[in-house]
PLY file of the C-alpha trace (Angstrom):
ply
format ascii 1.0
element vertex 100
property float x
property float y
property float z
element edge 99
property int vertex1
property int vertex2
end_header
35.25 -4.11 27.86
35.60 -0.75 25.68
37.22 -3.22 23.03
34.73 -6.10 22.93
31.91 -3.53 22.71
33.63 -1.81 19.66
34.24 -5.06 17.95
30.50 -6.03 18.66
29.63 -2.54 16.59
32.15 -3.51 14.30
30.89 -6.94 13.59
26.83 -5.70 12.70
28.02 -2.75 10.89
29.80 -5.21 8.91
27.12 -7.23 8.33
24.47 -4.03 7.70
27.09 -2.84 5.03
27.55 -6.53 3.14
23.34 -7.05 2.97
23.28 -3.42 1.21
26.27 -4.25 -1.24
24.54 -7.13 -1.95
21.23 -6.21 -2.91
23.04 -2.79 -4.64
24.34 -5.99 -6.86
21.26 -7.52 -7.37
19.66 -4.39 -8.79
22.60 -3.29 -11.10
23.04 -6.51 -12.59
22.17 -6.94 -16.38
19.27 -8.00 -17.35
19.68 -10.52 -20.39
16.30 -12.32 -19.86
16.46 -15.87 -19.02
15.97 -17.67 -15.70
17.49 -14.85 -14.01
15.38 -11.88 -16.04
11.76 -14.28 -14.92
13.13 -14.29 -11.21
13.59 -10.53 -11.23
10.25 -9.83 -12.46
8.35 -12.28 -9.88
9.52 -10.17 -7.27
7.15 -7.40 -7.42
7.24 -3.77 -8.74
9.79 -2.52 -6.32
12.20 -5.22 -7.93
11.20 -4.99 -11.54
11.66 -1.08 -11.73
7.79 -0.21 -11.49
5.94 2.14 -9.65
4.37 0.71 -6.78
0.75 1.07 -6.65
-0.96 3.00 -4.06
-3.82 2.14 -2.30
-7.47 3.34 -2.67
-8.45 6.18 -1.33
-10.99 6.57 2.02
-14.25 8.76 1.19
-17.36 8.92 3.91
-20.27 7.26 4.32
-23.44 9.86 3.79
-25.26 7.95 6.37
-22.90 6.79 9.33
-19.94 8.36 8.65
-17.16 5.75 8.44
-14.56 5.49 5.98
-14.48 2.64 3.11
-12.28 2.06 0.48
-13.16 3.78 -2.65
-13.20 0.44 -4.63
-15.63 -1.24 -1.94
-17.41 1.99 -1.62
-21.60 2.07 -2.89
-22.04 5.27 -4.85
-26.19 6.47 -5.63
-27.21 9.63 -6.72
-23.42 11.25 -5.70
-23.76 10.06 -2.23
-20.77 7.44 -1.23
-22.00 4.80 1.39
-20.08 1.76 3.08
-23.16 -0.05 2.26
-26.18 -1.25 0.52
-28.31 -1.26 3.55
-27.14 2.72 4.44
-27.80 3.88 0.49
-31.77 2.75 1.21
-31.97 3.86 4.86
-30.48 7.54 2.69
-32.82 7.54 0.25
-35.65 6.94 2.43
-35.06 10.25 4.95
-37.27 13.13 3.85
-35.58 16.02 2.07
-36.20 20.25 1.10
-39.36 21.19 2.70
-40.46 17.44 3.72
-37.90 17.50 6.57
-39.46 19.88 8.28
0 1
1 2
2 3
3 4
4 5
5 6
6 7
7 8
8 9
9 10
10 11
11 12
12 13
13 14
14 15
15 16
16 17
17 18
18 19
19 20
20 21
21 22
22 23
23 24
24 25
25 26
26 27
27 28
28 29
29 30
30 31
31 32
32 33
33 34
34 35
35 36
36 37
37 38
38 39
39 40
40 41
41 42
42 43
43 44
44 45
45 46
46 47
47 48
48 49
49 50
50 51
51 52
52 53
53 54
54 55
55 56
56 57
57 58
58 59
59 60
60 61
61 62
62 63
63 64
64 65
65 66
66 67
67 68
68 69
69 70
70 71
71 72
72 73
73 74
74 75
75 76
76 77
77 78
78 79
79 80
80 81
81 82
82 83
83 84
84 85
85 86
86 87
87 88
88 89
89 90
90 91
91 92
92 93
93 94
94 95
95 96
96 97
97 98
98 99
């Protein structure tokens, strides 16, 4: 039993160590433009040798509080808000000495 478990362990690590030799391969190889040079770049930055990009930052909502994307966000007078509808309800609340 001892044996057929080993060869089991055996048999993935096998496998594990042939998929990373492989793509080891794929990323060494030379790059002489071509068919294979357009395939290389298709794949995506990881593949090409760029630097992935990372993804927008959260900022808050002035009014409610949740967290948006800082592409999506709605920026007025150097408030952020998650939407058009919270940047009026903002604007209309009473501020200083009006609040009182």
């Amino acid at each position: 039993m001892r044996q057929l478990l080993l060869l089991i362990f055996v048999f993935f690590a096998s496998q594990w160590l042939f998929k990373k030799l492989k793509r080891a391969q794929a990323g060494a190889g030379p790059q002489t433009g071509g068919a294979a040079g357009a395939t290389r770049a298709s794949r995506g930055p990881s593949a090409s040798g760029g630097v992935p990009q990372l993804p927008d930052p959260l900022v808050r909502c002035a009014e409610c509080g949740v967290h948006t994307p800082s592409g999506e966000a709605i920026v007025v007078a150097g408030h952020r808000f998650c939407c058009t509808d919270h940047a009026q309800r903002y604007a209309t609340h009473p501020t200083g000495r009006d609040a009182r």
